[in-house]
C-alpha positions as CSV (number, residue, x, y, z in Angstrom):
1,X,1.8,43.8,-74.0
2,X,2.1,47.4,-72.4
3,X,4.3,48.0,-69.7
4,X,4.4,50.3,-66.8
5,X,6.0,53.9,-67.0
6,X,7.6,56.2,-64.1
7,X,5.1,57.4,-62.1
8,X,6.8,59.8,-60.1
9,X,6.5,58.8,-57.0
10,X,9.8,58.0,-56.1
11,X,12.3,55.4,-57.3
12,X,12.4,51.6,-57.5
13,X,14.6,49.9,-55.0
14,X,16.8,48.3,-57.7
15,X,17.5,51.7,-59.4
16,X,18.2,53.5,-56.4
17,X,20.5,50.4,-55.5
18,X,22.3,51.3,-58.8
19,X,22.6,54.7,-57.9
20,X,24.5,54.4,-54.7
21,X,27.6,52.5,-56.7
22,X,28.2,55.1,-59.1
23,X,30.6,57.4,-58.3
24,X,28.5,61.0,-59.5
25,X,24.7,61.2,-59.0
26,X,22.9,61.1,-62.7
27,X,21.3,63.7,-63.2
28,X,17.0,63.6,-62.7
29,X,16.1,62.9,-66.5
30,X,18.5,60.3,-66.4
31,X,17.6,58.7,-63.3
32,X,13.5,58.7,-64.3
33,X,14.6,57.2,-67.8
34,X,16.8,54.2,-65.4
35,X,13.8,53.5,-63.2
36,X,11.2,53.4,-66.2
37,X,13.5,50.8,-67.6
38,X,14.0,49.0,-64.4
39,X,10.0,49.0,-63.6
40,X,9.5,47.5,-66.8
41,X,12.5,44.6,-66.4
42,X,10.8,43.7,-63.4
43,X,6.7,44.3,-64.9
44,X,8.2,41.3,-68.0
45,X,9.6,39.4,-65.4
46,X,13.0,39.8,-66.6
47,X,14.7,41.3,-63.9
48,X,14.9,38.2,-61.6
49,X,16.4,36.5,-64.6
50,X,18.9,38.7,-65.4
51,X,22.7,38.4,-63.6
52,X,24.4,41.4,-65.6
53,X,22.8,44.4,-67.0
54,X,25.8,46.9,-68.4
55,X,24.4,50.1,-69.7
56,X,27.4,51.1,-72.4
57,X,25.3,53.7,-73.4
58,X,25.2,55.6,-69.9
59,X,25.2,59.4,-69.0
60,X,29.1,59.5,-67.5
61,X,31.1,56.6,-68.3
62,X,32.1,55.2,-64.9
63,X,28.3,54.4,-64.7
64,X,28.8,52.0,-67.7
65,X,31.0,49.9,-66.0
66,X,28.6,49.4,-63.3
67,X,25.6,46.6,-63.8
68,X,22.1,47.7,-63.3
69,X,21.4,44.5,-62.1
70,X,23.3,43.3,-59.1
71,X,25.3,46.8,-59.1
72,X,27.6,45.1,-56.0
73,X,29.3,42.9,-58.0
74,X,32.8,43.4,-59.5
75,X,33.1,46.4,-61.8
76,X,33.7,45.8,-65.4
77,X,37.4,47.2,-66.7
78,X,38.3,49.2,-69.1
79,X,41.7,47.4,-70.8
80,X,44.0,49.7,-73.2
81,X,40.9,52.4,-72.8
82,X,38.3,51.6,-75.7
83,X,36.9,54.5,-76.8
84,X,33.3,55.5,-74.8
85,X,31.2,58.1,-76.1
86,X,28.3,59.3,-73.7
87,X,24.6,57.9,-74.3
88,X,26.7,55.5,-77.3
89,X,28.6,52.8,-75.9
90,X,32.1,51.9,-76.4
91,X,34.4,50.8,-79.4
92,X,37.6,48.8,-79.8
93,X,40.6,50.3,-81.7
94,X,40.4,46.9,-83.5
95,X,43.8,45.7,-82.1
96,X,44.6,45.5,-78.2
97,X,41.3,47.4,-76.2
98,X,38.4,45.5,-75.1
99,X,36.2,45.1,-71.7
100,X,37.5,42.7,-69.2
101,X,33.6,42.0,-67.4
102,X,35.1,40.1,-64.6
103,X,32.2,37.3,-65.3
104,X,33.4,33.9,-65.0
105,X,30.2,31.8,-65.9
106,X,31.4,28.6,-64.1
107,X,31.6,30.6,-60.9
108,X,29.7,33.6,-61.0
109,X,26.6,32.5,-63.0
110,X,23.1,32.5,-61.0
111,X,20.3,32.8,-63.4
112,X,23.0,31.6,-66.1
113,X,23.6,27.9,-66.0
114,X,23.9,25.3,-68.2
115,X,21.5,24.3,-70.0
116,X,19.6,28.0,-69.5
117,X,21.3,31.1,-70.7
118,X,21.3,33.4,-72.5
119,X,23.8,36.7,-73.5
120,X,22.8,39.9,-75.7
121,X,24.4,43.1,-76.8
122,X,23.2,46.3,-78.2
123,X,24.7,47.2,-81.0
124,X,24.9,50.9,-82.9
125,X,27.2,49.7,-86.2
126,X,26.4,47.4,-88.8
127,X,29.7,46.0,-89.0
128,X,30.9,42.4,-91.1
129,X,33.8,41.1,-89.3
130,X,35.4,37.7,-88.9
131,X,35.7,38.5,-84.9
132,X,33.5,37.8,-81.7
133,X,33.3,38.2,-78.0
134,X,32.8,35.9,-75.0
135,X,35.9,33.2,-73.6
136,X,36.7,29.9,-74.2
137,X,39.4,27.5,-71.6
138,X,41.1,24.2,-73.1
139,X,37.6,22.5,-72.9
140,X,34.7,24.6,-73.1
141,X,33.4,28.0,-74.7
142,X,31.5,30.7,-74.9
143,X,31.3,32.7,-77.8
144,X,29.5,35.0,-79.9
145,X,29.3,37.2,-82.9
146,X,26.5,39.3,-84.4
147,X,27.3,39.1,-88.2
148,X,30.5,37.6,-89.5
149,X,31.9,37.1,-93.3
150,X,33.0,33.8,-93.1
151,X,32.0,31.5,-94.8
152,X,28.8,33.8,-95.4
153,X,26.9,36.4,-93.5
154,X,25.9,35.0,-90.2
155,X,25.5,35.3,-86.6
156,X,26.9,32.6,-84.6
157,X,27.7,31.2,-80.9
158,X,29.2,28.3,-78.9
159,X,27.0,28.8,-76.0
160,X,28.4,26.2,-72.7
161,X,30.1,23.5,-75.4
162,X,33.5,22.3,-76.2
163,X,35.9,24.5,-78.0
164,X,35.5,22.5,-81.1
165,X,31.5,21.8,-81.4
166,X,30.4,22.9,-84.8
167,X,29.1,26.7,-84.4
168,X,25.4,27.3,-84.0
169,X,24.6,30.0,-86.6
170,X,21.9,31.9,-88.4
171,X,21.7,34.0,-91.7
172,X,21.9,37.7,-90.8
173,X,22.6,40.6,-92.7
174,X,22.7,43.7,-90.1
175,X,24.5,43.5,-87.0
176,X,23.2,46.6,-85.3
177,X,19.8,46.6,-82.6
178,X,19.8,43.9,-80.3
179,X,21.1,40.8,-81.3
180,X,20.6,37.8,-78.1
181,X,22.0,34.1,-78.2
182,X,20.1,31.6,-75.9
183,X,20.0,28.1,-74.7
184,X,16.9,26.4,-73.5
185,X,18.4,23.1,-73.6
186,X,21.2,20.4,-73.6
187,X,20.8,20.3,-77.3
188,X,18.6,24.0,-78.0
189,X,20.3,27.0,-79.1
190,X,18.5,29.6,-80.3
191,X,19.7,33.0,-82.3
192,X,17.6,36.8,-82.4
193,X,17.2,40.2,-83.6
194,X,15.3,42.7,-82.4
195,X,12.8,39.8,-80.8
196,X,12.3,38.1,-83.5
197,X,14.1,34.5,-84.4
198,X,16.9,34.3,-86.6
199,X,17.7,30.5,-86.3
200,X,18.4,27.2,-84.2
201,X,20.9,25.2,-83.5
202,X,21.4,21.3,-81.6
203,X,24.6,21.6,-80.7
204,X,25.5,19.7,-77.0
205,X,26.0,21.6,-74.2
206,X,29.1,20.2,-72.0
207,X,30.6,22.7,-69.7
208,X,31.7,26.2,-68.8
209,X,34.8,27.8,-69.7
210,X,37.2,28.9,-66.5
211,X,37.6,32.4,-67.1
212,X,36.1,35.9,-67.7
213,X,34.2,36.5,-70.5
214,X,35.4,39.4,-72.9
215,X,33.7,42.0,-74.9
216,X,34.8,43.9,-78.0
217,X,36.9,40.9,-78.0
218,X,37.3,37.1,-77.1
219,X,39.4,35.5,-74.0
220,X,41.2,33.1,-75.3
221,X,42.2,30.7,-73.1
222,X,44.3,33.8,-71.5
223,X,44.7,35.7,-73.9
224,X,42.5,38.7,-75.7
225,X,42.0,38.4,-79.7
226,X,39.7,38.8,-82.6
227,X,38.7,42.6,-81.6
228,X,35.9,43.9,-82.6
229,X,35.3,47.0,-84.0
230,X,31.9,48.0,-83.6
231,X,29.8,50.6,-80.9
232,X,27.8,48.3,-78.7
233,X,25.5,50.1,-76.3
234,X,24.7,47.1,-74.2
235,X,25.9,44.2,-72.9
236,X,24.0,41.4,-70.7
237,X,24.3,37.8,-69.3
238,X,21.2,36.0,-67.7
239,X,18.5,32.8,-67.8
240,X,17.6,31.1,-71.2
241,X,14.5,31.1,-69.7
242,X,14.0,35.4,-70.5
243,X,11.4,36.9,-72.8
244,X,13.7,38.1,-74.9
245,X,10.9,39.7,-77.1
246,X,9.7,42.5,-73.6
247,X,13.5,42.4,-73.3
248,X,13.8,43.9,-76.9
249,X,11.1,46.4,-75.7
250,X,12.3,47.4,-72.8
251,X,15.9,48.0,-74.6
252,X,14.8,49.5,-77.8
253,X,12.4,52.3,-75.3
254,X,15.6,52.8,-73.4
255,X,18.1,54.1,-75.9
256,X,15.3,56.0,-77.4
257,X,15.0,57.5,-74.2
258,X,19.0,58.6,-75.4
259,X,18.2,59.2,-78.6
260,X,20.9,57.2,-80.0
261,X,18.4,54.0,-81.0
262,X,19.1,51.9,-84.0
């Protein structure tokens, strides 16, 4: 499948909608390399499906805590100022910084309901850590982790289920790229890599958790632990229903744009 590039003849509407909440106008490379990924969200399909699109990996970093998709909604915040390295993404310290994204899925979620969602992150390290991001209330969770030690290497989720369902997860050995956790179902969870399937699960779905999701870290009931520690470029939240494979594309063409590709 081939997808459209920047033409040159002026900017999509959702890009220049992006541009008008940032608080310093990218610069023209930047802004052609924004709209050629936009144009090809929307040529897949994916755009309409997606409720958050953070670009980590963004030319100044206030743009990073922007969404390019629906840019009007609550900023994301920077908590005990994880490090954020231009065209990279940002990093824990491991112990109290993480990114508050002010995205509670039981009220904020449009695309993302419950039996079709999906979140994915971009990441630059190849890390093995017993940690992951996401939330979880007294009922219900959210929560993922692109490769963790325990009890082997995996990548795992609680995607819309109670707090003590048994954890989808998949065998995988390399956390970096673009690692995406979906359900299509009631009882479908699915786990990928850089497009391609890592596993399946059949765990219920029973509910949303009643609080923000976290990143670099998990919201626990309240309360931020299990940091992570490695880069992540990109973070986004949206419909099961995605081609996660063009979305893969798409992704992959855009930090190559940067340079900074895994």
């Amino acid at each position: 499948m081939s997808f459209l590039i920047l033409d040159g003849a002026g900017y999509d509407s959702g890009a220049k909608a992006y541009f008008n909440f940032l608080s310093e106008d990218p610069s023209t490379a930047r802004k052609k390399i924004l709209n050629t990924l936009v144009k090809n969200l929307k040529a897949s399909g994916n755009w309409g499906l997606l409720d958050r699109l953070w670009l980590y990996a963004s030319e100044k970093q206030q743009a990073g805590t922007i969404s390019l998709v629906n840019p009007s909604s609550t900023a994301l915040t920077e908590v005990n100022a994880p490090t954020w390295v231009a065209n990279q993404g940002y990093t824990s310290d491991g112990a109290t910084s993480y990114i508050d994204t002010n995205f509670n899925p039981n009220t904020q979620g449009i695309n993302y309901v419950l039996n079709s969602c999906c979140v994915f992150v971009y990441n630059r390290t190849n890390i093995k850590e017993d940690n992951n991001h996401g939330n979880y209330d007294a009922t219900n969770a959210v929560l993922f982790a692109e490769r963790v030690t325990s009890p082997d290497e995996t990548a795992t989720a609680r995607i819309n289920q109670t707090v003590g369902a048994v954890t989808v997860s998949a065998s995988n050995t390399n956390s970096s790229g673009l690692i995406l956790f979906r359900r299509t179902a009631s009882n479908a969870v699915a786990i990928f890599r850089n497009g391609s399937s890592l596993g399946t699960g059949t765990t219920a779905s029973n509910g949303f958790p009643n609080n923000n999701m976290y990143f670099l870290a998990r919201n626990a009931n309240g309360t931020p632990n299990s940091f992570s520690t490695k880069q992540h470029s990109i973070f986004g939240i949206g419909s099961g229903a995605i081609d996660q494979a063009a979305l893969y594309t798409h992704i992959q063409q855009y930090m190559t744009s940067l340079g900074t590709q895994v």
